[in-house]
C-alpha positions in Angstrom: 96.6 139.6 77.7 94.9 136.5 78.4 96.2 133.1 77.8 94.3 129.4 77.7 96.0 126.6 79.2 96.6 125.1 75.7 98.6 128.1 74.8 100.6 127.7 77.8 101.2 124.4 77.8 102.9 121.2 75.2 99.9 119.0 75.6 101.5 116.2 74.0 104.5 116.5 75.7 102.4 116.7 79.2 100.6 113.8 78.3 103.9 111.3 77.6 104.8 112.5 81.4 101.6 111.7 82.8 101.2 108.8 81.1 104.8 107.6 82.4 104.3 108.8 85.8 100.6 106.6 86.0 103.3 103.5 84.6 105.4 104.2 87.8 103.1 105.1 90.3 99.2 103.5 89.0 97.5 106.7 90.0 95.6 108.0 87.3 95.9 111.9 86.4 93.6 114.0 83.9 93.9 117.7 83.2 90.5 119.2 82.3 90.0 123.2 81.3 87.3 125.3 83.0 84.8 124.3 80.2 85.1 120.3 81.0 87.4 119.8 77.8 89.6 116.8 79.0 93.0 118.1 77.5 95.3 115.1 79.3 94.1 111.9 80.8 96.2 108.8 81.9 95.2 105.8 83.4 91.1 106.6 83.6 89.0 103.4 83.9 86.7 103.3 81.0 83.5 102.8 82.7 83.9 105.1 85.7 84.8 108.2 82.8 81.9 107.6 81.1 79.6 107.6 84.2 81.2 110.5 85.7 81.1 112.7 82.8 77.2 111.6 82.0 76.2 111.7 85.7 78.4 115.2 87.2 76.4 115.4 90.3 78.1 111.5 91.6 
């Protein structure tokens, strides 16, 4: 019986704590599933996201 990561986990809930820890500690967190779907991000830089998820390979 297989699970996904959504099923296993409160997103929402996740992302308050991440987003709290980032307030307290400025490093930025993001938990992405196997097929790239960004399911929790916290303190991502606009611009650096975006060229990241365009350009992979960088």
């Amino acid at each position: 019986m297989k699970h996904s990561i959504t099923e296993l986990l409160d997103l929402p809930k996740l992302q308050t704590i991440l987003d709290n820890l980032y307030v307290v500690s400025g490093i930025p967190s993001a938990i992405i599933d196997l097929e790239g779907t960004i399911l929790t991000g916290s303190g991502w830089q606009d611009l650096c996201t975006k060229f990241h998820r365009v350009n992979p390979e960088n």
